[in-house]
C-alpha positions as CSV (number, residue, x, y, z in Angstrom):
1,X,0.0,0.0,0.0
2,X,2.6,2.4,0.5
3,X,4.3,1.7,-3.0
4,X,0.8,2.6,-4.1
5,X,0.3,5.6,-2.1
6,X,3.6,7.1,-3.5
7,X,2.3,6.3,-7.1
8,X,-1.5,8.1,-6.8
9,X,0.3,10.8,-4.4
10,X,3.0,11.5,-7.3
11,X,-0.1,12.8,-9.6
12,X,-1.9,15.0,-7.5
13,X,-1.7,18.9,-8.1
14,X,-4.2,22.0,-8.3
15,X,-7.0,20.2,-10.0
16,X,-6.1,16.5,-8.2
17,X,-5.8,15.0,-4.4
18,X,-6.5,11.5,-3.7
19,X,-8.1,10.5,0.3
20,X,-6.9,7.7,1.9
21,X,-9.8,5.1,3.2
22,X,-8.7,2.0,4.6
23,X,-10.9,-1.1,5.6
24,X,-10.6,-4.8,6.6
25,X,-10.8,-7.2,3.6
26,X,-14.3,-8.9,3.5
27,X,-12.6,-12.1,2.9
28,X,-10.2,-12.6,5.5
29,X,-12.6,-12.2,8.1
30,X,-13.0,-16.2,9.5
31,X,-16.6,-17.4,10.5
32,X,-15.5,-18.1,14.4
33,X,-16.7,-14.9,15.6
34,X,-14.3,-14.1,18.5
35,X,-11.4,-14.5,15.9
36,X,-13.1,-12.7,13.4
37,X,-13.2,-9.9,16.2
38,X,-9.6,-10.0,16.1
39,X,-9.2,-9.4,12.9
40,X,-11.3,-6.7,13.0
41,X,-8.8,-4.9,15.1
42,X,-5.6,-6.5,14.0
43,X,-6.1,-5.2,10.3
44,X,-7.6,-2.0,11.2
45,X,-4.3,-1.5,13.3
46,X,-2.4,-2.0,10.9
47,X,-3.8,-0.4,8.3
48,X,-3.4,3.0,10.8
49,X,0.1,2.8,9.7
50,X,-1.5,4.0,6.1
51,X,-2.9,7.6,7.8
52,X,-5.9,7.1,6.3
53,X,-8.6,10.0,5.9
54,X,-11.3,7.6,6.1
55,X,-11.5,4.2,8.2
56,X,-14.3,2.3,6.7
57,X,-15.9,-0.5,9.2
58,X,-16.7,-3.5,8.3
59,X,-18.7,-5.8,10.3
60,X,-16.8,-8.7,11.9
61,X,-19.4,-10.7,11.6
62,X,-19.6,-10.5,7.6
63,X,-17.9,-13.9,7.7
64,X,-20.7,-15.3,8.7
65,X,-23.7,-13.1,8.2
66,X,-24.8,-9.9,6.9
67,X,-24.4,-7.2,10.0
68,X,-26.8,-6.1,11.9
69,X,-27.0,-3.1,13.7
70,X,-26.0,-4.6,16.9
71,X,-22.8,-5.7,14.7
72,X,-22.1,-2.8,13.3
73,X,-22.0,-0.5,16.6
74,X,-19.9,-2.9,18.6
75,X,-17.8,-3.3,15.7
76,X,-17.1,0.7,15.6
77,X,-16.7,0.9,18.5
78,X,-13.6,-2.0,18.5
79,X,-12.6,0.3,16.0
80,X,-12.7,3.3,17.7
81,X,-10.5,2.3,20.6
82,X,-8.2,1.0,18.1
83,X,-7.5,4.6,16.2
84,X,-8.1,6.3,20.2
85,X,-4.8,3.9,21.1
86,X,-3.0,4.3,18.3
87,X,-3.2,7.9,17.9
88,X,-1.6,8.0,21.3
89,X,1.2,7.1,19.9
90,X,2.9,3.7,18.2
91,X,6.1,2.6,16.7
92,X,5.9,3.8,12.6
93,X,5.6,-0.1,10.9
94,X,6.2,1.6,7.4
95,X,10.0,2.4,8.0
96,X,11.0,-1.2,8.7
97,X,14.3,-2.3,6.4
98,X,11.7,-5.1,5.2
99,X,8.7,-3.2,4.4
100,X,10.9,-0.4,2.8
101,X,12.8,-2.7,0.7
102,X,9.3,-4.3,-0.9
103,X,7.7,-0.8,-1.3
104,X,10.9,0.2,-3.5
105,X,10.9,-3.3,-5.5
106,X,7.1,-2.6,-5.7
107,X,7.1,0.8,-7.5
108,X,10.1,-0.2,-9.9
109,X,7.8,-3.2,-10.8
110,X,5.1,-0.7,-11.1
111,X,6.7,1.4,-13.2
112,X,7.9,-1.0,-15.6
113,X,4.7,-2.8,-16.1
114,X,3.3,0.7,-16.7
115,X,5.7,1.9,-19.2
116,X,5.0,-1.6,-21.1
117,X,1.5,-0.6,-21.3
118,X,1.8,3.0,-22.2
119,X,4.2,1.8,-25.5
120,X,1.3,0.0,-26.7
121,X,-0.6,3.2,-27.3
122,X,0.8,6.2,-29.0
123,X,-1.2,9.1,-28.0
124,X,-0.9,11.6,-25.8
125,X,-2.0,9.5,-22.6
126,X,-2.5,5.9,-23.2
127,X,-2.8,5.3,-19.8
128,X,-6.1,6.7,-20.0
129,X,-7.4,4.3,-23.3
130,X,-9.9,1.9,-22.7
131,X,-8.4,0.1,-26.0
132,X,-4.4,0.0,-24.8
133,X,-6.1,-1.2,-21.4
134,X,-7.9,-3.8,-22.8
135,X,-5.1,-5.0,-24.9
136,X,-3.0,-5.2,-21.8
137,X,-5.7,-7.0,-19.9
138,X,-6.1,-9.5,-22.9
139,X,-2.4,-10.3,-23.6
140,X,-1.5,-10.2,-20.0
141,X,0.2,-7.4,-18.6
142,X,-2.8,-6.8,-16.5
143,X,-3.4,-10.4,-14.8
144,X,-5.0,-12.1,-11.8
145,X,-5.6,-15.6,-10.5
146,X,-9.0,-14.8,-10.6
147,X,-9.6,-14.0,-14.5
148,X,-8.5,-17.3,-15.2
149,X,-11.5,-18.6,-18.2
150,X,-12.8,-15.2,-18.3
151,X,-12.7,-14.4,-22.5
152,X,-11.6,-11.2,-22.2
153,X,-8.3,-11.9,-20.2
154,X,-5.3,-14.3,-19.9
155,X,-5.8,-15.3,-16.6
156,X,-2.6,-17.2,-16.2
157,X,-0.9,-15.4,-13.6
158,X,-0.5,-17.6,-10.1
159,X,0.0,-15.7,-7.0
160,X,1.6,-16.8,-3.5
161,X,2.7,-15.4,-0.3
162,X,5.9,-15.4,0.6
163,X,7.1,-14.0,4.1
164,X,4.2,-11.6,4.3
165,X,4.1,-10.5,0.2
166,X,2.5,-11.2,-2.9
167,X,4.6,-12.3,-5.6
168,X,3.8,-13.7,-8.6
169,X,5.1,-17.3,-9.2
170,X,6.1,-19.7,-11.9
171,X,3.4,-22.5,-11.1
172,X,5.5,-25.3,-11.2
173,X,8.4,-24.2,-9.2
174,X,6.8,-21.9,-7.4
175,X,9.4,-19.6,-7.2
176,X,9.0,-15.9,-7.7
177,X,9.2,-14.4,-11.0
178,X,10.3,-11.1,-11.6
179,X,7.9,-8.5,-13.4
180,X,10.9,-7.8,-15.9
181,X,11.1,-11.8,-16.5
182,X,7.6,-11.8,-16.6
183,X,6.9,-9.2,-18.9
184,X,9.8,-10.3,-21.5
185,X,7.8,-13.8,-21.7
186,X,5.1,-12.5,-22.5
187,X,6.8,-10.1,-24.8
188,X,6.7,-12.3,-27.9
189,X,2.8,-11.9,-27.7
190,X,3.3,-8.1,-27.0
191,X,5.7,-7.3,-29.8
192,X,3.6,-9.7,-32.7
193,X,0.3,-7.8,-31.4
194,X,1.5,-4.8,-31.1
195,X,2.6,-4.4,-34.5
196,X,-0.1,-5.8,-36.0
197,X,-2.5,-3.7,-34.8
């Protein structure tokens, strides 16, 4: 998140500013209630370290079933004591050797995957092309475990963690692949479609 923040944060100016909203992923809360309770407050926590604007509840019970109102005030108020003890005053998470070495392997991934994508355009901003981003989505720049035997997308990438990040992986060794490996293998699609179109 904080390779991220430094990319949106690097485009705003007068007419741009990005808010930061945090909020506990839906799926990782387990259907055992007290530990979904700790979830709650262990990801919210965590996710102070991000100085959010915005802290967006979710229920702790969503696990299980749809919150009611009962749920959703005692899970607030978790919250709330969370962001009262943390704004007292913690150790800053984000400038860990570990955590800083990701976020700057992170954005150089980042930044190469993006320049890949704005060469297959050649306007002003094809960043902002629905065609160059559906061209990257459907030769594989733009990838997720989930798209696999969707039409419109490759959906060939496999994902794993590994000592608390996401890398992508070769499936069969399982060993992480470098965007700048990954990228040149999927180059021979990029360069054929790219100059045939």
């Amino acid at each position: 998140m904080l390779a991220k923040i430094e990319l949106i944060e690097s485009l705003h100016d007068e007419n741009f500013k990005s808010f930061r909203q945090v909020r506990s992923g839906l799926l990782s809360f387990p259907p055992d209630l007290d530990m979904a309770k700790g979830q709650l407050v262990s990801s919210i926590y965590l996710a102070m370290n991000l100085d959010p604007d915005i802290v967006h509840v979710v229920g702790y019970c969503e696990g299980s079933y749809i919150a009611k109102p009962k749920d959703i005030i005692e899970s607030c108020k978790m919250v709330k004591q969370i962001i009262k003890n943390y704004k007292m005053g913690v150790p800053d998470m984000s400038l860990d050797a570990d955590v800083q070495f990701r976020k700057k392997e992170l954005l150089s991934e980042a930044n190469l995957l993006i320049d890949t994508i704005r060469s297959l355009g050649n306007s002003k901003d094809p960043l902002i092309e629905p065609k160059v981003l559906c061209k990257a989505v459907e030769i594989g720049l733009l990838d997720a475990p989930d798209l696999k035997g969707n039409k419109y997308a490759k959906g060939e990438i496999c994902t794993a963690m590994i000592n608390g990040a996401c890398y992508t992986i070769n499936s069969k060794t399982k060993k992480p692949i470098p965007e700048k490996e990954r990228i040149k293998y999927l180059n021979g699609g990029l360069t054929n479609e790219h100059n045939s179109s």
